[in-house]
N, C-alpha and C positions, 0 to 999 in steps of 0.2 A: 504493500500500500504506500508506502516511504518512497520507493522508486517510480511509483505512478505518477507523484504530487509532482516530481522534478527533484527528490531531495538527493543528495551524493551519500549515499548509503551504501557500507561493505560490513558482512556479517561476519560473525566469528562464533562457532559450535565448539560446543565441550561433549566429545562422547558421547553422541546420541543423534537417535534419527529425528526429522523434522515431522515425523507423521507419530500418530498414536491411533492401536497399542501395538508395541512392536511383532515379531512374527512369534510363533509359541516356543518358551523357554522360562522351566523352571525356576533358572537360574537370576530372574530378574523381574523387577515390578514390571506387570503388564503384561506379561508374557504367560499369561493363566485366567484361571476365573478369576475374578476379582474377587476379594476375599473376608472385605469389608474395611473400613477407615480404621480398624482399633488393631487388626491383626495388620493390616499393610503397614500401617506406621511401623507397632513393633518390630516387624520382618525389616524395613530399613533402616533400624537402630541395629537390628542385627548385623545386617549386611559392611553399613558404617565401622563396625567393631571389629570387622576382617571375618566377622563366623558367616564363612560363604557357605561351606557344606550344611550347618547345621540350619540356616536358610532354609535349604534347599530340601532339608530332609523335611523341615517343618512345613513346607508347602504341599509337600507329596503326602504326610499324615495329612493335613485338612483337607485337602482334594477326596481321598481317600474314605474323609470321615461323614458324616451327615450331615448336612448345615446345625443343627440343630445337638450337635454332640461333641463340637471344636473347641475346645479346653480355650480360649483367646486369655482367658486369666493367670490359666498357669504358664504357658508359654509367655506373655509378659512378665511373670516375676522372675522367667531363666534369663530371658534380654535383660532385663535390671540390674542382675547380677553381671552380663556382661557389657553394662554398662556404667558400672560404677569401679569395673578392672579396671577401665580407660576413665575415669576422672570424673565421670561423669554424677554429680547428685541424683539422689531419688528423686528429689524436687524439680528438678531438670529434665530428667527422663519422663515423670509424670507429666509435667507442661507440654514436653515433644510430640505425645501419643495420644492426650487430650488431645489438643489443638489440631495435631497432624491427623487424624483420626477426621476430624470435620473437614479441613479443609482436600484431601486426598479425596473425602467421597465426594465433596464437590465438583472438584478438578477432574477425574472421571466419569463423574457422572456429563462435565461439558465437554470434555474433551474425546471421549469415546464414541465414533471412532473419527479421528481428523489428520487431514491431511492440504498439503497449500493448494492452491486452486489453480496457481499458476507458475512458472518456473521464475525464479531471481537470475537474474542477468548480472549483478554486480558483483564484485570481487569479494568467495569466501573463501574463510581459511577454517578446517577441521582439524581439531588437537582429539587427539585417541590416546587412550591410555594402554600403554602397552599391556598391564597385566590383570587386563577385564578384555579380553577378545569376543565375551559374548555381548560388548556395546560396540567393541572395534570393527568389529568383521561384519556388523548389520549397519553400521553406520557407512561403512566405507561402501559398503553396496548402494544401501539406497539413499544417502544425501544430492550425489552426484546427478539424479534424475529430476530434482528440482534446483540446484544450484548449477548454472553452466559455466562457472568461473572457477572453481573451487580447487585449492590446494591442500592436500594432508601432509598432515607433521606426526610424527607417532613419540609422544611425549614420556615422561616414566609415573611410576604408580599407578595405582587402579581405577577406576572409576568413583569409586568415593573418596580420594585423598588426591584425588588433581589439583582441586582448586584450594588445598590447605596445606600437609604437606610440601606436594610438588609445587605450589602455587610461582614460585619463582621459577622453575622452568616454564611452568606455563605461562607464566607474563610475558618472557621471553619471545619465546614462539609468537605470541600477539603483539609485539610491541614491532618484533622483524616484519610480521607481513606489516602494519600497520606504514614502518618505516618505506618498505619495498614501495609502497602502493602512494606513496608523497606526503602523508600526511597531512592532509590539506582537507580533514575535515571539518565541512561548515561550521562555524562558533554559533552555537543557540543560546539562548537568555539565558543567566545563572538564576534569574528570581527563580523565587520557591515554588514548586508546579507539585498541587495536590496529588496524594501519591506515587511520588520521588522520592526517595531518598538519597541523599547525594552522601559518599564514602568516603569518597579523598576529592579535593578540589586541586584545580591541576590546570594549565594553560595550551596541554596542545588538544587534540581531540576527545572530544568528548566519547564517552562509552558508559552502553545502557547494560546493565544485567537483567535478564529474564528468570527469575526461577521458574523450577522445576513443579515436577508433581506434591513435592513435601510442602509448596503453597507457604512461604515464609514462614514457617513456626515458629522460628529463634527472634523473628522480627523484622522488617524490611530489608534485607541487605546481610542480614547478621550472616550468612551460609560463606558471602563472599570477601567478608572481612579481610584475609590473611590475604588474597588474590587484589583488594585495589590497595593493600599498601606499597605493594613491589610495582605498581603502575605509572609511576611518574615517566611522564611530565603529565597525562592523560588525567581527565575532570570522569571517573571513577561513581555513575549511579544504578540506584536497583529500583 
């Protein structure tokens, strides 16, 4: 829609295809029945905590089980537990699975099933994470069918530690195409524009974050924190 108006717009994807839900694979949100907003969330605090298999086993019991026989309480207090290995408060973990719980069954509930309407023509760049290839190897197939410009970078870490983590390679990689491609993009108003939140303020091109399906739960912007401090000179919002 950016590119219709006449604006200079070049996109930048983190691991993931631009359609939803992606093709079937246990191994990832989307890629099953849906499961409900209280078990998805948990499953992605799981997945966050590196327990990919026991994910994976957990989705294969629920598929398995009867809607109406899916333990979602006990398997949230074993995510608790691996989530307070990794730092994380009960109080914190309980806010993520609330919240994420409403806003996921939202965000599926609109977004299921979508895809763009028409192909981007402007200059994009895909960072993949090397060691999640069940986002790598579906993205690298089907981004390239709505993006005709498009460049891949295969970055390090997994799919949920790209942009925290790794977040300094992966600025990188965005800061090079950014550079490559002139940086010459348009300066827009800094006034405060209802639901923006702006991250790092910065003088060369401005860059938007989109969240994901988790539908900001930590708060506007909070997911991408670690990712717009390594962004300078760039004006860094979500």
């Amino acid at each position: 829609q950016m590119q219709l108006m006449g604006l200079q717009v070049r996109l930048v994807l983190y691991d993931y295809e631009v359609k939803y839900p992606p093709d079937p694979a246990e191994g990832r949100l989307g890629g099953y029945e849906w499961l409900g907003g209280e078990m998805e969330a948990a499953l992605l605090v799981c997945r966050f905590c590196g327990k990919f298999e026991e994910a994976v086993q957990a989705v294969q019991n629920f598929l398995a089980a009867d809607p109406d026989k899916r333990d979602a309480k006990a398997f949230r207090e074993q995510v608790a537990g691996y989530a307070a290995s990794r730092g994380m408060t009960k109080e914190l973990f309980e806010h993520f699975v609330s919240k994420g719980a409403r806003n996921m069954d939202q965000l599926n509930k609109i977004a299921r099933p979508w895809e763009p309407q028409a192909v981007f023509n402007g200059q994009t760049l895909l960072v993949l994470a090397a060691e999640s290839p069940e986002f790598a190897e579906p993205a690298r197939k089907v981004n390239p069918q709505f993006c005709s410009q498009i460049e891949i970078v295969v970055g390090g870490g997994s799919h949920y530690n790209i942009m925290t983590t790794w977040a300094a390679y992966t600025s990188n990689a965005t800061k090079i195409f950014l550079q490559k491609h002139g940086h010459d993009l348009a300066r827009l108003s800094k006034a405060p524009v209802h639901g923006i939140t702006c991250l790092r303020e910065g003088d060369g091109p401005c860059f938007y974050m989109v969240h994901g399906i988790e539908g900001d739960c930590f708060g506007s912007g909070q997911s991408y924190k670690a990712f717009a401090a390594v962004m300078e000179p760039c004006r860094v919002c979500a």
